[in-house]
C-alpha positions in Angstrom: 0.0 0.0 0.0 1.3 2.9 -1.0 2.0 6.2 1.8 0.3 9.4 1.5 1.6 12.3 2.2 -0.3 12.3 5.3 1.2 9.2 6.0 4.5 10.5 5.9 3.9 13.2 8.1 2.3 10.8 11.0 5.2 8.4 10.6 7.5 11.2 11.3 5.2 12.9 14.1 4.3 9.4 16.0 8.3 7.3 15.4 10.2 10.2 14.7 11.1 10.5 18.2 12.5 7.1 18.4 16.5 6.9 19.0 18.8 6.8 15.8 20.4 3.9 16.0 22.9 4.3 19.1 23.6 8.3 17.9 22.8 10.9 20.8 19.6 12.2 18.4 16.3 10.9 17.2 15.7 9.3 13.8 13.1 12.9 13.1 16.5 14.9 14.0 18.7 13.1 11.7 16.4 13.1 8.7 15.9 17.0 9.5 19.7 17.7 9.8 20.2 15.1 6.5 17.9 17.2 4.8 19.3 20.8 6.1 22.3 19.7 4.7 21.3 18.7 1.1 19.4 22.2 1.0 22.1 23.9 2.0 24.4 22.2 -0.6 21.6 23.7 -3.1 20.7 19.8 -4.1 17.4 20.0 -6.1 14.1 19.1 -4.5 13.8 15.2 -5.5 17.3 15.0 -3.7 16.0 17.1 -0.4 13.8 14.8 -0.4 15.6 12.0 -0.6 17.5 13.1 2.4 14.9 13.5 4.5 12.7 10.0 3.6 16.2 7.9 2.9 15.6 6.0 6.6 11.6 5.8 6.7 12.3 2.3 6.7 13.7 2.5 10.0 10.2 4.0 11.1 8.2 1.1 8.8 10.3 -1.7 9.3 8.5 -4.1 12.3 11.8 -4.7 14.1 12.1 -1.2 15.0 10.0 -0.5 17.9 12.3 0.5 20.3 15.0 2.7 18.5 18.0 0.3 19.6 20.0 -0.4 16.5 19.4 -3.8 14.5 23.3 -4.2 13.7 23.7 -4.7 18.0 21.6 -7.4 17.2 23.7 -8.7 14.5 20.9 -7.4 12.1 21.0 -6.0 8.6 17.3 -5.0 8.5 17.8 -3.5 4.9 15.9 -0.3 5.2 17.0 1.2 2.2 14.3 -1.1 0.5 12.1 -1.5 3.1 10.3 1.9 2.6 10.4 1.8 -1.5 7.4 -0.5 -2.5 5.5 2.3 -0.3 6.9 5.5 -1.9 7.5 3.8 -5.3 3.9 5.1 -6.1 4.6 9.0 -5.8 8.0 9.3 -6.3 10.1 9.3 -9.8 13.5 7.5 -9.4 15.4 11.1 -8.9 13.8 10.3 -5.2 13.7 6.6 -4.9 17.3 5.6 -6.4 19.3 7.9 -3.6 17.1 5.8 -1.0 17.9 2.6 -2.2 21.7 3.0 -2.7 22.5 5.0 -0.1 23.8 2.0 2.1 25.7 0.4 -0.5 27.4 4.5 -1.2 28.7 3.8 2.1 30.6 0.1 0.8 31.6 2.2 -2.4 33.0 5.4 0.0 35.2 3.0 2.0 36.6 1.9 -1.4 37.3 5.0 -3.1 38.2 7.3 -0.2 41.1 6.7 2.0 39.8 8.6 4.8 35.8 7.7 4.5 36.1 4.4 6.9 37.6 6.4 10.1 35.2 8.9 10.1 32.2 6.4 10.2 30.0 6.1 13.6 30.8 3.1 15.4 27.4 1.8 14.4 28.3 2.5 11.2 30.9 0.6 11.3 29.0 -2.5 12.4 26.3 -1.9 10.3 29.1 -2.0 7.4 29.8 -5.7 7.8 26.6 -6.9 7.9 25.5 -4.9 5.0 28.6 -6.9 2.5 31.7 -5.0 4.1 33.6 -2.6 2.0 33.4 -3.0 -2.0 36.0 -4.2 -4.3 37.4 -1.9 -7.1 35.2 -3.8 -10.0 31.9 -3.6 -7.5 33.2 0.1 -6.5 33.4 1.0 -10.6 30.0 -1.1 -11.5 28.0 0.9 -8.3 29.8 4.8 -10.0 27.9 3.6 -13.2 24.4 3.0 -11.7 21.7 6.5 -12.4 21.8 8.4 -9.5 25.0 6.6 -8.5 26.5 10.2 -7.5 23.3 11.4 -5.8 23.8 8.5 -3.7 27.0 9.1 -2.6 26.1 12.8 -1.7 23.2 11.8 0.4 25.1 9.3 2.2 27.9 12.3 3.1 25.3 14.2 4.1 24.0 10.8 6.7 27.3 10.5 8.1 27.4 14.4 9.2 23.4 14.3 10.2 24.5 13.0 13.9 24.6 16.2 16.0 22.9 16.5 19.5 21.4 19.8 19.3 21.6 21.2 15.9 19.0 23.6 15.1 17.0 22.7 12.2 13.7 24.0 9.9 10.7 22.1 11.4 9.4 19.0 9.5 6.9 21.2 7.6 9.2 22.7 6.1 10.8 19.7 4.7 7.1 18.2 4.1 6.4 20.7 1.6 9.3 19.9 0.0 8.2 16.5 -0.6 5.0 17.3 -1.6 6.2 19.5 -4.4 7.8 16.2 -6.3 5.4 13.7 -5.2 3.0 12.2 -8.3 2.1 9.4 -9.8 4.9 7.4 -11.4 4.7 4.0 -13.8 5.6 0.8 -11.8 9.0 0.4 -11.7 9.7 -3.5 -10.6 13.8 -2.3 -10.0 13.2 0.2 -8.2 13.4 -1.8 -4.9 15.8 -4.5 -6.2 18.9 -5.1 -4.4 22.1 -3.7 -6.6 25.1 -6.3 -7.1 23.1 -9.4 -6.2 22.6 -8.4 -2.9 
């Protein structure tokens, strides 16, 4: 069943304040700081938006109904699909594509960037294993030539810096109307919630 934009908004007002995963914020704050920092980089719309919904399947996914992190549970809950088959409806692939690759952007940072792995999170870290571990040059290369391979990488820059206690933010209403402004109807796309690279 597909979300409406209602939908989205009650998500984020009644899980939002759940913990994100192990950080000192709340999964609402890190989708509002992800998002301030994809506006302020002047990314258009369908990326803002991106930033802001890329974890909803944190606030869908049935495990998640205490905020503790799956990976201390030796759990890979795969989020990054998890919320597509319900957005896939209203959102054009400029939205859905930096969602669903932006876990395996952070297996392709630690490959190309010397200095990506020791700035993760410690969850990070762990969630790294269990999501494959760091990609190989040829999976590195083959990820680069995906659409909306780069967007991807950007959003998931802008994740690892969305993990500050206390940042001041716009209000989710803000970022809502975003959203609403490139939600429409969109032809089924059966890849948009496939994993990449077999996975």
């Amino acid at each position: 069943m597909a979300l409406s934009f209602d939908d989205i908004r009650t998500l984020f007002e009644q899980r939002g304040a759940m913990a994100y995963s192990g950080e000192p914020i709340t999964q609402l704050e890190h989708a509002l700081q992800t998002a301030q920092l994809a506006e302020q980089a002047g990314a258009p719309d369908t990326l803002i938006a991106a930033a802001l919904l890329h974890d909803l399947g944190h606030l869908l996914h049935p495990r998640s109904t205490d905020g503790s992190s799956p990976s201390v549970h030796g759990v890979d809950d795969l989020h990054q699909y998890y919320a597509l088959p319900f957005l896939r409806p209203h959102f054009s692939a400029a939205v859905l594509e930096p969602i669903r690759l932006h876990v395996d952007a952070k297996r392709c940072l630690c490959a190309i960037d010397a200095t990506y792995f020791d700035r993760l999170s410690p969850d990070s870290v762990r969630s790294l294993a269990l999501q494959g571990g760091v990609f190989s040059a040829d999976e590195a290369s083959a990820f680069r030539q995906q659409p909306h391979a780069e967007d991807a990488l950007q959003l998931r820059r802008w994740d690892d810096l969305a993990k500050c206690e206390g940042r001041a933010t716009p209000e989710l209403g803000h970022y809502l109307e975003v959203v609403r402004g490139v939600m429409h109807d969109v032809p089924l796309d059966a890849t948009a919630d496939a994993p990449s690279h077999g996975r």
